[in-house]
KEKE-3310 file (N, C-alpha, C; in steps of 0.2 Angstrom, whole numbers, plus 5000, padded with zeros to 4 digits):
npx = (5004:5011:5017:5009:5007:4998:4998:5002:4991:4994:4997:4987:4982:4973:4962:4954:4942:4946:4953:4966:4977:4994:5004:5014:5024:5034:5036:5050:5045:5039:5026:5019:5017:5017:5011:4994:4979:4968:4956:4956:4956:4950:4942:4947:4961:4975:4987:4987:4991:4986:4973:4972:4972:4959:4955:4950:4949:4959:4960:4946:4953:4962:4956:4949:4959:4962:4952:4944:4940:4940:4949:4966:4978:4971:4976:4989:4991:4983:4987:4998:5013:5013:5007:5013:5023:5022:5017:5001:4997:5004:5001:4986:4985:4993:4995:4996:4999:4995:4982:4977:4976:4967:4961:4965:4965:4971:4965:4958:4968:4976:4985:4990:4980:4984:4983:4979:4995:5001:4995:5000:5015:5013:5012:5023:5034:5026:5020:5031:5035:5026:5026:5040:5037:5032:5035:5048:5043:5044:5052:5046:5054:5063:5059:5053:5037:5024:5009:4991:4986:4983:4993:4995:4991:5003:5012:5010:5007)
npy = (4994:5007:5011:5012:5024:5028:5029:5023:5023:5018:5005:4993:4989:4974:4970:4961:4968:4980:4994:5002:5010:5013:5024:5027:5037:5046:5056:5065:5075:5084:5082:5093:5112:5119:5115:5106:5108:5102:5100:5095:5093:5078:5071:5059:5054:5045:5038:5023:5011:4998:4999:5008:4999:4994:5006:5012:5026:5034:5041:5050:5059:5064:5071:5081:5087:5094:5098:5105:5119:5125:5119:5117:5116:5118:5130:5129:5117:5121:5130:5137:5138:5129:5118:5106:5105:5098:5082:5078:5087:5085:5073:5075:5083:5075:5071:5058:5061:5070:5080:5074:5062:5049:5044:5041:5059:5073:5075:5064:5054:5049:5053:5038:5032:5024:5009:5009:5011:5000:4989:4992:4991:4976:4971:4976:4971:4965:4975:4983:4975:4977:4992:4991:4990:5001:5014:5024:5024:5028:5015:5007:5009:5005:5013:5028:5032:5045:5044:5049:5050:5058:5056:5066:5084:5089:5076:5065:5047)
npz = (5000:5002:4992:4982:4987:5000:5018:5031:5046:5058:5070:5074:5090:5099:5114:5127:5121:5123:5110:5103:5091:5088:5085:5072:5077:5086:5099:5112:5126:5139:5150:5154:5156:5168:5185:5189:5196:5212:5205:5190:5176:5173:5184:5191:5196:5205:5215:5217:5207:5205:5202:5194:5181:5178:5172:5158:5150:5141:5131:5132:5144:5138:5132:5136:5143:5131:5125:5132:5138:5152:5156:5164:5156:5144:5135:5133:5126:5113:5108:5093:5094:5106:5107:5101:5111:5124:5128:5130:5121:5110:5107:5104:5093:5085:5067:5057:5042:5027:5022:5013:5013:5016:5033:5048:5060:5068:5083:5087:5090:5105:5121:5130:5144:5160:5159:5145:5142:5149:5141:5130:5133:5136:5122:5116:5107:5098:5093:5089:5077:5068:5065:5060:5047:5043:5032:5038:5052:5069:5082:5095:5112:5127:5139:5145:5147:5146:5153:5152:5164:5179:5193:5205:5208:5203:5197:5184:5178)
capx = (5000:5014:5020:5005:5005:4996:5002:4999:4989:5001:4998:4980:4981:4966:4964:4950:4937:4949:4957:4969:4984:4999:5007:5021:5028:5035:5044:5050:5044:5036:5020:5015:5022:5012:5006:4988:4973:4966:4951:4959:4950:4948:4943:4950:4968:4975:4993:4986:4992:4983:4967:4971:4974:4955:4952:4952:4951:4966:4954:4940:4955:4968:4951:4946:4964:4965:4950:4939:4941:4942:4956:4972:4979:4968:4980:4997:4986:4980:4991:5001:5019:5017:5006:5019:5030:5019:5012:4995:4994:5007:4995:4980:4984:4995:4992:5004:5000:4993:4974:4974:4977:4961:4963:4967:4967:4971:4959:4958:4973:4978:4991:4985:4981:4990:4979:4983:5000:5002:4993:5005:5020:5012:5011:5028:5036:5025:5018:5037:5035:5021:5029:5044:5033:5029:5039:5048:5043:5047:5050:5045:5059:5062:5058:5049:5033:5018:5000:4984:4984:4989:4995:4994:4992:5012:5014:5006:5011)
capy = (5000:5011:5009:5016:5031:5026:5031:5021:5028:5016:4998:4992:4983:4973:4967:4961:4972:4986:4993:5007:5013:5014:5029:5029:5041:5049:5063:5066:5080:5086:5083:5101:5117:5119:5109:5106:5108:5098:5098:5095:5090:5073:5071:5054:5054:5037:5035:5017:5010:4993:5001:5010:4995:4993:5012:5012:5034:5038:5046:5055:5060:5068:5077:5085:5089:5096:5103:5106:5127:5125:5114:5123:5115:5119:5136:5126:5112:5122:5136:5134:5137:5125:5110:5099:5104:5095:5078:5075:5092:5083:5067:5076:5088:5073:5067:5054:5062:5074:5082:5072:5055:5045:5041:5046:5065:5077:5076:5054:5050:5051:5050:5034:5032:5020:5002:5008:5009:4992:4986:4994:4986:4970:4970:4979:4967:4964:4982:4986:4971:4981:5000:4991:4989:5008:5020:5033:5024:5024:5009:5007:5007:5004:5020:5030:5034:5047:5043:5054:5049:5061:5055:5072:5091:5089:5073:5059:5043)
capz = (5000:5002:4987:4980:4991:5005:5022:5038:5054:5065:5073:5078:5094:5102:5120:5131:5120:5121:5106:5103:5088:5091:5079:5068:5078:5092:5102:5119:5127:5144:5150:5154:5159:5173:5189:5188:5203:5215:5203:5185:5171:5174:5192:5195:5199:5208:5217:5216:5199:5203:5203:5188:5177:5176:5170:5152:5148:5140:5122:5136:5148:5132:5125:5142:5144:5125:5121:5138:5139:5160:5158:5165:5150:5136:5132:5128:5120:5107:5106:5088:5097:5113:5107:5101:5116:5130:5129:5130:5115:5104:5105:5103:5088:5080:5063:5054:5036:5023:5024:5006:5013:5020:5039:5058:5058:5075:5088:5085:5095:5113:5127:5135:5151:5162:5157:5139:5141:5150:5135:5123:5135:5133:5116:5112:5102:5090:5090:5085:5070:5064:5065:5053:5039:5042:5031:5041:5061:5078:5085:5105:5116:5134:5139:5152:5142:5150:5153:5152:5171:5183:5199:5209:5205:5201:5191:5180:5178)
cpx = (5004:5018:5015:5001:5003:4998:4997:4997:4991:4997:4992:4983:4973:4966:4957:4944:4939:4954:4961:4974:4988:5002:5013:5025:5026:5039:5043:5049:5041:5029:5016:5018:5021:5010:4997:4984:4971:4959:4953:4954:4947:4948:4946:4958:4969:4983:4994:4985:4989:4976:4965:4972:4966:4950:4956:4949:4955:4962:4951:4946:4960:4961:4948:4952:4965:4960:4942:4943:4942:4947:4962:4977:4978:4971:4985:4995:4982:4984:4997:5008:5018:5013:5007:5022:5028:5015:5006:4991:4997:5001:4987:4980:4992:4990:4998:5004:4997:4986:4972:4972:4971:4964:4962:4969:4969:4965:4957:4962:4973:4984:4988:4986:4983:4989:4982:4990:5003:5000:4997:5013:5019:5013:5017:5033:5033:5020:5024:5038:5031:5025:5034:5042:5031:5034:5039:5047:5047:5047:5050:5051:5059:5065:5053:5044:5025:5012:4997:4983:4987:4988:4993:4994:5000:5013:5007:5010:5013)
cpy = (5006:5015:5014:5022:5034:5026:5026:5025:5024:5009:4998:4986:4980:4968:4966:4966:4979:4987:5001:5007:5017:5019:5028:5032:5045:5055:5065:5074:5079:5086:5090:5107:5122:5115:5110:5109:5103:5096:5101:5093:5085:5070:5063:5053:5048:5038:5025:5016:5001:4993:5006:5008:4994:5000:5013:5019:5038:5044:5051:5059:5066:5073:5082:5090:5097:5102:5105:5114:5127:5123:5119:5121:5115:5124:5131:5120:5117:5128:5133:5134:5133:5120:5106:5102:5099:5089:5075:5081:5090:5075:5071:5079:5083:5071:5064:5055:5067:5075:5077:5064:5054:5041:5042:5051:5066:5077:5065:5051:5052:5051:5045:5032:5024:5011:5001:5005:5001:4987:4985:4990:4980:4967:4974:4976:4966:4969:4984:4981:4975:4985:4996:4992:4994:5012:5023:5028:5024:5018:5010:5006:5005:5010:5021:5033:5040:5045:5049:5055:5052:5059:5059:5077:5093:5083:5069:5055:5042)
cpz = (5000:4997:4981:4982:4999:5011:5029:5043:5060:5065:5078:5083:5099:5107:5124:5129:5120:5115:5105:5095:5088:5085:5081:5071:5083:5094:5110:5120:5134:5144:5152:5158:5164:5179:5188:5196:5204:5211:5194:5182:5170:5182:5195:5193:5205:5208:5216:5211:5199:5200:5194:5178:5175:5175:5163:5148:5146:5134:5127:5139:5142:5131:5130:5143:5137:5123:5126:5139:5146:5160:5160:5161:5142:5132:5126:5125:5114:5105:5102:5091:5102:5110:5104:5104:5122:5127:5128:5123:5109:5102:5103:5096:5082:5074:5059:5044:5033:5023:5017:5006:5018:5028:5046:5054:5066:5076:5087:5088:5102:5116:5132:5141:5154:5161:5152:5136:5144:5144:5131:5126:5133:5128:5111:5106:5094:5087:5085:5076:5065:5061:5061:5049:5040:5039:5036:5051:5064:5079:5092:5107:5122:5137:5143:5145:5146:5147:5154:5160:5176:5190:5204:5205:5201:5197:5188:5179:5171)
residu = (UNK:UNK:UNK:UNK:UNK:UNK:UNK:UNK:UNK:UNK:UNK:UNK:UNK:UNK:UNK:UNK:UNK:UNK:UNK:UNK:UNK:UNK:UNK:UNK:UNK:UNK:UNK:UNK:UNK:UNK:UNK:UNK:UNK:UNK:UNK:UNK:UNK:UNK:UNK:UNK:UNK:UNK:UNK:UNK:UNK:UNK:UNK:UNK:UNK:UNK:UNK:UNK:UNK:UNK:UNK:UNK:UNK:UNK:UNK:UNK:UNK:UNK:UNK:UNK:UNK:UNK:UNK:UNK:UNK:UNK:UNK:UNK:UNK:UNK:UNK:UNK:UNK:UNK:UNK:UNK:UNK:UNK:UNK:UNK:UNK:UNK:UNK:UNK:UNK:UNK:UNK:UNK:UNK:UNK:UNK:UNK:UNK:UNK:UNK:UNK:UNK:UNK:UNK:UNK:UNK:UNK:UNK:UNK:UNK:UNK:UNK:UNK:UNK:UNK:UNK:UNK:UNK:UNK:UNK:UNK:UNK:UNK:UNK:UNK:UNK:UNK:UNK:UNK:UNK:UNK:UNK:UNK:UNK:UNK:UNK:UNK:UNK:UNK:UNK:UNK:UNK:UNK:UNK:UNK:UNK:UNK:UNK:UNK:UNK:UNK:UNK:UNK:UNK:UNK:UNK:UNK:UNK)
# end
């Protein structure tokens, strides 16, 4: 397909009735340039990461963060110089191709929250099988990766 111009929108994985895509492509950056409030955009917050393995919210939690106006991150989530410098705005307003090519646009992806990403661990090998057959990809590393899910006012996991 690539061959005939075709641009992939990343690596479908499918788990327990959860499904996500894993994109082409990455970049390290900071989750935000800011701590948040005691009452952030997604009101549940969890130091308890067993607990968080059965809250699957990364898409609802990035779109609250991105494009909810009270968010105290909705500025540098939409702001054309700071949303690909932070996290959960470079996920939100990714797209892995041209407004020409059929597919995922911005606003369709996320920074997934902490289930997701265990997911995506689980499945890193043959997410990374995938991403080869993708001109141009990332491949996953063993890497500290952020989630949608923030721990306290000051971090996310």
């Amino acid at each position: 397909m690539q061959n005939s111009g075709e641009e992939a929108d990343g690596v479908l994985i499918v788990e327990g009735g959860h499904s996500l895509v894993v994109a082409p492509h990455e970049k390290s950056c900071y989750w935000s340039s800011k701590e948040g409030t005691a009452t952030d955009t997604v009101n549940y917050t969890s130091a308890n990461r067993i607990a968080l393995l059965d809250v699957w919210d990364g898409k609802e939690r990035t779109e609250k963060i991105c494009a909810d106006a009270s968010s105290p991150f909705y500025e540098e989530s939409n702001n054309p110089s700071t949303k690909d410098k932070y996290a959960p705005g470079y996920c939100y307003n990714y797209t892995p191709h041209s407004d020409e090519i059929w597919g995922l646009f911005s606003g369709e992806y996320w920074l997934p929250c902490v289930a997701e990403l265990m997911m995506i661990y689980t499945h890193k090998y043959r997410i990374n099988a995938g991403l080869a057959l993708i001109n141009g990809a990332n491949q996953l590393s063993e890497d500290w990766y952020w989630s949608s899910t923030e721990m306290s006012d000051a971090h996310a996991w």
